[in-house]
N, C-alpha and C positions, 0 to 999 in steps of 0.2 A: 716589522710589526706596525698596527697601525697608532695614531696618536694616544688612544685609552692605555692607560698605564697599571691600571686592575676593571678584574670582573670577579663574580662570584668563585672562577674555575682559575685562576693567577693570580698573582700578586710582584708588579716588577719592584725589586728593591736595587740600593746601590752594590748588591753584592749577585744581583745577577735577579731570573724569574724564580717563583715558589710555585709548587700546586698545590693547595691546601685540597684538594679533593682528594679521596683515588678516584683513580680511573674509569671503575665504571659510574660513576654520578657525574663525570665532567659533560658538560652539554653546548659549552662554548666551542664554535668550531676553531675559532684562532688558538685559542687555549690546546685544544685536543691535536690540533699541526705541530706545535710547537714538543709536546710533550711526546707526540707516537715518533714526531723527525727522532728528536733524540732516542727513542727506543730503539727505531729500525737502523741509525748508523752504530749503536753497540751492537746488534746484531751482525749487520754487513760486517765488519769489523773481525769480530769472532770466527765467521762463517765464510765469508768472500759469498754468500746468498743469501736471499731473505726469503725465509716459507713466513707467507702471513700471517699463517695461520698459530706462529707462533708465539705472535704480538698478544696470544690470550695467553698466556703465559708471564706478560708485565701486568695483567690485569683487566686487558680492553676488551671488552666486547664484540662479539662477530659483527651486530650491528654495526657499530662504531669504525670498525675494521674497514668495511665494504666502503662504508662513506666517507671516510675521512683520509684512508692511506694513500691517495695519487696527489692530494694537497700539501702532505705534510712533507711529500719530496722538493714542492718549491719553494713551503716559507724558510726551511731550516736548510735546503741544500745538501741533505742527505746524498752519499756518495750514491749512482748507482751502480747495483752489481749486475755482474752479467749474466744474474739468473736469477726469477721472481718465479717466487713460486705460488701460485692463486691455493686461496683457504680449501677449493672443492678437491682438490689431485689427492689420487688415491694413494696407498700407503706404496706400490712398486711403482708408482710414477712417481712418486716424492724420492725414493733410492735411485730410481734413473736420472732424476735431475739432478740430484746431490751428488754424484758420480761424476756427471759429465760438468757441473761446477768445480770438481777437483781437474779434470782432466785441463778446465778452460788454465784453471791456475798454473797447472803444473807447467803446459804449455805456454805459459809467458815467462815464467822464470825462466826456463828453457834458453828461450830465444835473446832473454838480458842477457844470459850467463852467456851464451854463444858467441851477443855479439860485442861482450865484456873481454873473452878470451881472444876476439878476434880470427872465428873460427870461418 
């Protein structure tokens, strides 16, 4: 984070940052990294992928989405998953990638557990 310790869109306290905004009125882009990083690693989290398009579902903006999601992977360090899924895929390309993000998963546990048992 750079040296400014608030803007209109944060407020860093000694108990961590605040957004007093929602989401769609934030306009700071540092402000907007730090808040979508933390969205998209609860999602990766949940999901082992991130559909973008589901960041409007914390509240952000398609705008906001487009411009601001490949930034907010390197202020906050967001894990990446092994499947992004862009806002435009249609609704059987969104199932075939969700699919094959399970297969990617299943297939590493797989290979722990294999080389766990010593197989």
């Amino acid at each position: 984070m750079s040296e400014r310790l608030s803007c209109p869109d944060m407020t860093v306290t000694h108990d961590g940052v605040i957004f007093p905004r929602p989401r769609p009125e934030m306009i700071d882009p540092e402000a907007i990294g730090l808040r979508m990083a933390g969205d998209m690693a609860a999602r990766i989290r949940a999901a082992q992928y991130l559909d973008l398009s589901d960041l409007t579902k914390d509240g952000w903006t398609n705008d906001q989405i487009e411009l601001h999601w490949p930034h907010a992977f390197q202020l906050k360090g967001a894990p990446l998953p092994p499947v992004i899924i862009p806002p435009q895929t249609t609704t059987l390309g969104r199932e075939i990638i969700e699919q094959t993000a399970t297969v990617i998963a299943l297939a590493a546990f797989l290979g722990v557990l294999f080389v766990a048992l010593g197989a």
